[in-house]
ZALUMLUM-144513 format. One record per residue (C-alpha): residue in three letters; x, y negated, z negated. Coordinates in nm, 3 decimals, padded with zeros to 5 digits. Each point is the difference from the previous one (the first is absolute). Layout:
<recs>
  resn        X        Y        Z
   ALA        X        Y        Z
...
</recs>
This chain:
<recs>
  resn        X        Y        Z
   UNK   00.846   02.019   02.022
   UNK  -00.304  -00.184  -00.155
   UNK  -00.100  -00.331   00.034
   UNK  -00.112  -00.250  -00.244
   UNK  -00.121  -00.358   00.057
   UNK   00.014  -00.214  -00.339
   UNK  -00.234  -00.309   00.007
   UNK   00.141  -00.210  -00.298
   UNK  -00.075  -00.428   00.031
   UNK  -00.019  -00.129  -00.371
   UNK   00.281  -00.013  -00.220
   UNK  -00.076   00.269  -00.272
   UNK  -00.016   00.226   00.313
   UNK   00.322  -00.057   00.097
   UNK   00.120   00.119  -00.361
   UNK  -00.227   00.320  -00.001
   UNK   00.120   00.111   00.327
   UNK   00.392  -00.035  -00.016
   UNK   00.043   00.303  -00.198
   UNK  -00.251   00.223   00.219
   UNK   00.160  -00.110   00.358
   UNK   00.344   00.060  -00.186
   UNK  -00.122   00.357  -00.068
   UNK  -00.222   00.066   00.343
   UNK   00.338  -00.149   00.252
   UNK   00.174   00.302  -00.138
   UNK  -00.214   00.272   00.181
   UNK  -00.234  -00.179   00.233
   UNK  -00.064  -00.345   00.173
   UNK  -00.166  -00.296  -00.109
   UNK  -00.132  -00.314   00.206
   UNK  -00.022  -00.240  -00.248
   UNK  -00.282  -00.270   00.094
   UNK  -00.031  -00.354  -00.180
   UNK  -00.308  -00.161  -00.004
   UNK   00.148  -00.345  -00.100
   UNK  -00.260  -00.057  -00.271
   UNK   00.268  -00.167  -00.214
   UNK   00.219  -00.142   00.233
   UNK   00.203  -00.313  -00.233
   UNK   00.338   00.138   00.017
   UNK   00.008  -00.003  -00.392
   UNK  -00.296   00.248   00.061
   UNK   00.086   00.216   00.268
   UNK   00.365   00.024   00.139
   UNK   00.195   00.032  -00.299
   UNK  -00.172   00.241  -00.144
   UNK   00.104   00.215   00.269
   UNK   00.355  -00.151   00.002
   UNK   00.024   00.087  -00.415
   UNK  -00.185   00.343   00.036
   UNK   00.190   00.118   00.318
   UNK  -00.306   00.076   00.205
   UNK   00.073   00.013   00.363
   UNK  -00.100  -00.329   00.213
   UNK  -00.394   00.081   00.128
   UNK  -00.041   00.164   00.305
   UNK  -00.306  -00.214   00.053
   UNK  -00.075  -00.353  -00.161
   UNK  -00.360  -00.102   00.097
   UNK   00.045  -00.319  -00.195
   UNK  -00.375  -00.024  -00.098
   UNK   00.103  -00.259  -00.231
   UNK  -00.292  -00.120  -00.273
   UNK  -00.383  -00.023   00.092
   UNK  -00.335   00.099  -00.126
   UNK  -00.051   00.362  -00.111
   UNK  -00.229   00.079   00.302
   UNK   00.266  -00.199   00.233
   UNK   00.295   00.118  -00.128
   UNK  -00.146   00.361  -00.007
   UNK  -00.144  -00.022   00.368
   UNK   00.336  -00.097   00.133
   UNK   00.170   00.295  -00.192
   UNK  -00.210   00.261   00.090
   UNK  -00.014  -00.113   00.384
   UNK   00.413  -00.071   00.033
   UNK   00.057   00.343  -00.210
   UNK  -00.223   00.225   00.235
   UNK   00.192  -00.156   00.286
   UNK   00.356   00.194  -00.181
   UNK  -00.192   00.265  -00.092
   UNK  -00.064   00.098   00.333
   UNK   00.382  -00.069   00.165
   UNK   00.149   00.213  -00.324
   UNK  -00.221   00.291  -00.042
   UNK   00.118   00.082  -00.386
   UNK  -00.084   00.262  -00.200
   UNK  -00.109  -00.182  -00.231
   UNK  -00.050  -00.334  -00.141
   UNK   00.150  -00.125  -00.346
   UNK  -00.169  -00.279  -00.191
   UNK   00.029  -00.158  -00.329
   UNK  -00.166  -00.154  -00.253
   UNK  -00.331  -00.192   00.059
   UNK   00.049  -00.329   00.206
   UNK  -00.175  -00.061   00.325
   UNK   00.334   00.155   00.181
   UNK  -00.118   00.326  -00.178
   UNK  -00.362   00.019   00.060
   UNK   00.134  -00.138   00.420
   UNK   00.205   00.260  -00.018
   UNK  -00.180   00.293  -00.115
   UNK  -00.344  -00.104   00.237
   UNK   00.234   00.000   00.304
   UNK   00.143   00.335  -00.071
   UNK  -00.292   00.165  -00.088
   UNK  -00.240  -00.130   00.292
   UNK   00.291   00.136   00.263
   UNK  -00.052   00.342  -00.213
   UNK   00.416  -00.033  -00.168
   UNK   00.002   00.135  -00.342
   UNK   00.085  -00.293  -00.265
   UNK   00.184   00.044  -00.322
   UNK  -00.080  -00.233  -00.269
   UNK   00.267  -00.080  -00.191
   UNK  -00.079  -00.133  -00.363
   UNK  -00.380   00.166   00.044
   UNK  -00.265   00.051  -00.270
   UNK   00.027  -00.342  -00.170
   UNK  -00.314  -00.181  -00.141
   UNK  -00.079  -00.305  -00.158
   UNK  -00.364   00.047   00.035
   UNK  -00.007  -00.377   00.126
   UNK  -00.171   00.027   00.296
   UNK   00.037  -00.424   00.001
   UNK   00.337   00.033   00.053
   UNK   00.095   00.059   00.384
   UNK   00.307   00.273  -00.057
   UNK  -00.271   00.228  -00.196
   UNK  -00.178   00.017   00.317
   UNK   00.295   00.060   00.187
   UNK   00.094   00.277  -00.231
   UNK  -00.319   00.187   00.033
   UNK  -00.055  -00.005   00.368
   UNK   00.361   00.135   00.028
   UNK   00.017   00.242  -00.196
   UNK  -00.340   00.143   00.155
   UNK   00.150   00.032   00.315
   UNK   00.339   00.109  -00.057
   UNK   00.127   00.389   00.035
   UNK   00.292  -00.040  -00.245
   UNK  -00.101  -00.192  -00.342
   UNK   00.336  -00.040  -00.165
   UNK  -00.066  -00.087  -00.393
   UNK   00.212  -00.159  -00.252
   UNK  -00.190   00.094  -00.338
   UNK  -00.289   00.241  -00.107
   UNK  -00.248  -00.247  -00.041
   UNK   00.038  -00.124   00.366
   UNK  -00.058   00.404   00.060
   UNK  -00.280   00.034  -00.209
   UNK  -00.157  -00.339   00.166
   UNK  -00.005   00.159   00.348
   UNK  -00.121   00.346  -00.136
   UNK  -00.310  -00.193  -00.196
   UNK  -00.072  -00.149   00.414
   UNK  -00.009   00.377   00.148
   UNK   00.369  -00.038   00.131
   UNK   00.202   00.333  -00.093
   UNK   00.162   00.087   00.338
   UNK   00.340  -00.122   00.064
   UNK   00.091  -00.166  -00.365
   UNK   00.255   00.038  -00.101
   UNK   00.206  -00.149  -00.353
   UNK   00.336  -00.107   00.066
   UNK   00.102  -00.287  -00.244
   UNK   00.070  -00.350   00.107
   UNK   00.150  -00.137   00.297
   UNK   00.071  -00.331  -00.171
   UNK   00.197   00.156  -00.294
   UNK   00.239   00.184   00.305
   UNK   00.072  -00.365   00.105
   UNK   00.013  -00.163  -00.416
   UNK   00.274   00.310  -00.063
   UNK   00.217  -00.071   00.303
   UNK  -00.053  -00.329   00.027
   UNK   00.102  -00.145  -00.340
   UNK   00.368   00.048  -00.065
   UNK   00.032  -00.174   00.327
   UNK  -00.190  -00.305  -00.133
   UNK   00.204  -00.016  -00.303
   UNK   00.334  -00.013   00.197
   UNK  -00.147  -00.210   00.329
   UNK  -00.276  -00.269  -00.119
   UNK   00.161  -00.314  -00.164
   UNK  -00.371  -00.167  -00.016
   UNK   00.088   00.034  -00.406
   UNK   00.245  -00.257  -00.011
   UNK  -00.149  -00.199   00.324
   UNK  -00.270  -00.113  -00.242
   UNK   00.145   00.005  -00.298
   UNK  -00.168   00.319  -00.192
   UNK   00.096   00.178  -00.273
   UNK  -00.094   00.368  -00.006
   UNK  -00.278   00.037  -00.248
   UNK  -00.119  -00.348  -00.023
   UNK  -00.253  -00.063   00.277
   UNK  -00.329   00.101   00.143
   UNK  -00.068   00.088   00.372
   UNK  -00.304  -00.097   00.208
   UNK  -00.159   00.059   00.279
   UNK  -00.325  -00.026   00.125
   UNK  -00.107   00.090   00.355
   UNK  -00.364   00.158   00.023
   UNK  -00.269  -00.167   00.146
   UNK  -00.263   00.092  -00.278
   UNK   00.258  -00.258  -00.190
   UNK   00.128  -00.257   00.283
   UNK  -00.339  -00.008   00.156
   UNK  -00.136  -00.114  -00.291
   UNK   00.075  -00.352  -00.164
   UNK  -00.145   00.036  -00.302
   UNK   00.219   00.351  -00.039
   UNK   00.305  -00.154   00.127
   UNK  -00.050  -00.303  -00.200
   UNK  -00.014   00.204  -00.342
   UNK   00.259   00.226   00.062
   UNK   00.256  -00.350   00.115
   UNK  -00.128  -00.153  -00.282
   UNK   00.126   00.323  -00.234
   UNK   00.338  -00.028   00.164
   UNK   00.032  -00.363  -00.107
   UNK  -00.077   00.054  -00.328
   UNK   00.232   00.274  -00.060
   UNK   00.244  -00.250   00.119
   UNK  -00.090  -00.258  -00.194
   UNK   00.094   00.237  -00.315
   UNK   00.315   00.024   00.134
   UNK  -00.035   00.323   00.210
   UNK   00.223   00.007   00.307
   UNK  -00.243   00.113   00.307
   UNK   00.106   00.110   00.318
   UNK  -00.263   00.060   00.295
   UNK   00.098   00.088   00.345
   UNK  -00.261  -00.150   00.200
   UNK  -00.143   00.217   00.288
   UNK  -00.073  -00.227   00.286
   UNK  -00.386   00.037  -00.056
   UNK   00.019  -00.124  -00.372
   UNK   00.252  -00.258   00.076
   UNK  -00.250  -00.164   00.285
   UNK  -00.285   00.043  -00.237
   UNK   00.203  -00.204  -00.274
   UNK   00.063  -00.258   00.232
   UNK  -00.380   00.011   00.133
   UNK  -00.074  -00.070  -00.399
   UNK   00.244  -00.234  -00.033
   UNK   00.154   00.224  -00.280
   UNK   00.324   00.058   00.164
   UNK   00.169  -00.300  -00.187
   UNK  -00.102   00.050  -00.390
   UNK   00.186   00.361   00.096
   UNK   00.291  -00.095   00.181
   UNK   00.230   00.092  -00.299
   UNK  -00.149   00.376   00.027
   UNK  -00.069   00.094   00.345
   UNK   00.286   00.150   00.217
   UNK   00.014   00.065   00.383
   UNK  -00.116   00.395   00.008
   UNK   00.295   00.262  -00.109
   UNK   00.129   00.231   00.199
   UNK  -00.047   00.394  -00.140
   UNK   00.364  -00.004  -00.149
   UNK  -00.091  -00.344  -00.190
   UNK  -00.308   00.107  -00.106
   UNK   00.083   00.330  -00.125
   UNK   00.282  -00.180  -00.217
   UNK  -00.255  -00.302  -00.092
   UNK  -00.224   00.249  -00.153
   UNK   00.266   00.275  -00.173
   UNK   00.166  -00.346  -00.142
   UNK  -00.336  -00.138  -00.140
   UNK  -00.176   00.055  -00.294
   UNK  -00.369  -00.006   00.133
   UNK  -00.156   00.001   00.296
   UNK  -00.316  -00.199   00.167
   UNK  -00.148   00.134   00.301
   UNK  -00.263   00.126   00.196
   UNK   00.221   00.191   00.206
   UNK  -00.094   00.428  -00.006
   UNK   00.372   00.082   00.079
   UNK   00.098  -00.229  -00.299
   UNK  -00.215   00.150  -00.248
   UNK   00.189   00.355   00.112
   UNK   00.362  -00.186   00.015
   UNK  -00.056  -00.192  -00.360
   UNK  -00.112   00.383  -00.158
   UNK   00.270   00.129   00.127
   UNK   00.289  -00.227  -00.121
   UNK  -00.189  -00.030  -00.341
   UNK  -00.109  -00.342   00.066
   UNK  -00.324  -00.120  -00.150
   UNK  -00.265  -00.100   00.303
   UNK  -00.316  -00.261  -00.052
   UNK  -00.212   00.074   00.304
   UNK  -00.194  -00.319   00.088
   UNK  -00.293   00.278   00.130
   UNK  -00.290   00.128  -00.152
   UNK   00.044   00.357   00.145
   UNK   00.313   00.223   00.092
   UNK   00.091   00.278   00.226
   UNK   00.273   00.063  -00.190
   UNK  -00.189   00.105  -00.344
   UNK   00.291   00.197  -00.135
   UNK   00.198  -00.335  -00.050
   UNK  -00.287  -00.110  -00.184
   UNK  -00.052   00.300  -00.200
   UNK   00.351  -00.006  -00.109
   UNK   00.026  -00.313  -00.129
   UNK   00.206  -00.219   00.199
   UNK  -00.250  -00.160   00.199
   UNK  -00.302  -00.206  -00.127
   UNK  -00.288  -00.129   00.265
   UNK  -00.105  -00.354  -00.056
   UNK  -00.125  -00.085   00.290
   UNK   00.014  -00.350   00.128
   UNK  -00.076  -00.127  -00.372
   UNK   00.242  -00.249  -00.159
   UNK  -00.053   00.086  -00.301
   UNK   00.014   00.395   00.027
   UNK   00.334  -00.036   00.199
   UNK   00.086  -00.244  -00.294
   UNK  -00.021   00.243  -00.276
   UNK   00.122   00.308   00.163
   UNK   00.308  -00.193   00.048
   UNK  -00.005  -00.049  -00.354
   UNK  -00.110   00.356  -00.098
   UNK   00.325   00.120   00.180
   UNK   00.227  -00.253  -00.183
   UNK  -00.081   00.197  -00.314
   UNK  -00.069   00.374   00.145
   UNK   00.167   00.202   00.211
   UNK  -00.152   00.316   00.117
   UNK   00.184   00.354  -00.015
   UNK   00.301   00.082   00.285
   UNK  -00.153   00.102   00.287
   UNK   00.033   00.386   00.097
   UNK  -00.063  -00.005   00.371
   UNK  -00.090   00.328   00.212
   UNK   00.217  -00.145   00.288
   UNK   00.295   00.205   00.088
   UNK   00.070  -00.256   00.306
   UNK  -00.091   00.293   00.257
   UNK  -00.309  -00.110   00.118
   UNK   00.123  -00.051   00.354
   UNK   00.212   00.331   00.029
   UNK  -00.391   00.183  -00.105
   UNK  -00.125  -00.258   00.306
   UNK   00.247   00.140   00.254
   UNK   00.030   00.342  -00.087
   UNK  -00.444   00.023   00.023
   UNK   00.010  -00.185   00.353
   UNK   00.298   00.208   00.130
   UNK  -00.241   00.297  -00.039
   UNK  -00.222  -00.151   00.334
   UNK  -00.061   00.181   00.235
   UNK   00.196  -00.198   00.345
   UNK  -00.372  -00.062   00.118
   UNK  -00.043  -00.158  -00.303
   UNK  -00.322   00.133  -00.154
   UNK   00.041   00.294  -00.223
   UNK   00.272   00.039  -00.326
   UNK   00.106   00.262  -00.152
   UNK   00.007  -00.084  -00.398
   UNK   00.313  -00.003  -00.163
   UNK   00.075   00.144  -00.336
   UNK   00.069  -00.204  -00.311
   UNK  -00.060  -00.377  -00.074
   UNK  -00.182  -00.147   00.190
   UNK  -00.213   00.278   00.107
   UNK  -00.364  -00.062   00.059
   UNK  -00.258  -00.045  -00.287
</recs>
């Protein structure tokens, strides 16, 4: 039977992979290795409590840290499993530090990676996850991704071998994920919302926390559009929340900001709202999906189709921009989204890596989607 190691440690991780080790515990094993990167309960342990991913087999509880630090650590505690496990290959997701740890680990012991979510480009290099993405998905065997532009990305960098288009994790997770929302999260009537008449927030990225004069604006925004009378709700991640308190911001928001949501709350925060405020890449996807209109407080996107659609506007960190595409979606709404996603992205996943060879270095394509471009 083959082996697979998962390295998740960040919370939209967590999401992307419950659907995959759902699929890959049916016909093989799976060591599933946390790298603590988020490690606030509200960020780590109930996701896998709502998502029904198995407890870690390893926690290396790496905790927060510079990138170089935090990255070191990884890569030194991961080789260290690597070596007692012996998997056929190694799983990881996304583009945190946990991937990039993950993927430089496997590859240096000569283990074939998969990158799940692989091809994406913001053509940032500023931003640390863009560099992540790129030195991942230029050393990974399997390149697992979700649209064609993340295809035709890696095919404009010489990448052709092992790509493969097989939808979107995240939508597996949205589709089966939802209902239970609806009939489990009460955080509607814990703070008092009525469906259709809020906005959500969040802002986590460092190009935006790191930055006062960005954070600043996009607070100021928020306050604004409560001072009109909007009702705003923003989860804090622990990062922005500390960085609010560093500016001494905290207070002049304390009617908005929220502990962070767990994935059931947030998935019915956003389906109940009627915009959305982020800088968040899975957001973008999650607000497209549900037909929610999206102000990115970015100046670029990896996730252009949202933007070509119409139900996501880029502002960047600029009060005013965020200002009036709030008020350009109170009078426009873009057409109903019609989504490629058939929710089957994982199954594609599973059925391409159960094709390994047991030493774990040669597949045999399968036929149908998800077949290599």
């Amino acid at each position: 039977m083959l082996k697979f190691l998962t390295v998740v440690g960040a919370r939209p991780q967590f999401i992307k992979s419950a659907p995959v080790s759902r699929c890959l515990r049916r016909s093989a094993t799976e060591v599933l290795l946390h790298t603590g990167q988020h490690y606030d309960d509200n960020m780590s342990q109930v996701f896998f409590r709502e998502l029904g991913i198995p407890e870690p087999d390893y926690n290396l509880n790496i905790g927060s840290g510079s990138h170089g630090a935090q990255t070191g650590q990884m890569l030194e505690k991961i080789e260290d499993v690597l070596r007692r496990e012996t998997p056929d290959c190694v799983l990881v997701y996304g583009d945190t530090n946990s991937t990039l740890a993950g993927a430089l680990a496997a590859v240096k012991l000569h283990i074939p990676v998969a990158h799940v979510e692989a091809g994406l480009r913001s053509f940032n290099r500023r931003m640390p996850e863009e560099i992540n993405r790129i030195l991942a998905d230029h050393i990974s065997s399997f390149l697992f991704c979700p649209t064609q532009t993340a295809v035709d990305n890696l095919v404009a960098e010489g990448i052709n071998a092992g790509t493969y288009l097989v939808g979107d994790v995240m939508y597996d997770a949205l589709t089966s994920s939802l209902r239970r929302a609806e009939d489990l999260s009460k955080i509607l009537d814990r703070l008092q919302l009525e469906p259709k008449n809020y906005i959500v927030a969040t802002i986590h990225r460092a190009e935006n926390t790191d930055d006062p004069i960005a954070l600043e604006n996009i607070c100021s925004a928020l306050k604004e559009l409560a001072q009109r009378g909007e009702r705003i709700v923003f989860p804090a991640h622990p990062r922005t929340a500390a960085r609010l308190e560093a500016m001494e911001a905290r207070e002049s928001l304390e009617d908005i900001v929220i502990p962070p949501a767990s994935y059931l709350d947030m998935l019915l925060l956003q389906s109940s709202s009627k915009l959305i405020i982020t800088d968040s890449g899975g957001m973008q996807k999650e607000a497209f999906w549900l037909s929610i209109p999206c102000v990115t407080v970015r100046c670029d996107t990896e996730w252009i189709e949202t933007v070509k659609s119409g139900w996501n506007i880029l502002t960047g960190p600029d009060r005013r921009k965020i200002l009036e595409a709030v008020e350009w979606f109170s009078t426009n709404r873009p057409r109903n989204v019609l989504t490629a996603e058939d929710g089957k992205a994982s199954d594609r996943i599973t059925a391409i890596l159960s094709q390994m060879s047991a030493a774990g270095q040669n597949c045999t394509y399968v036929e149908g989607p998800g077949v290599p471009v």
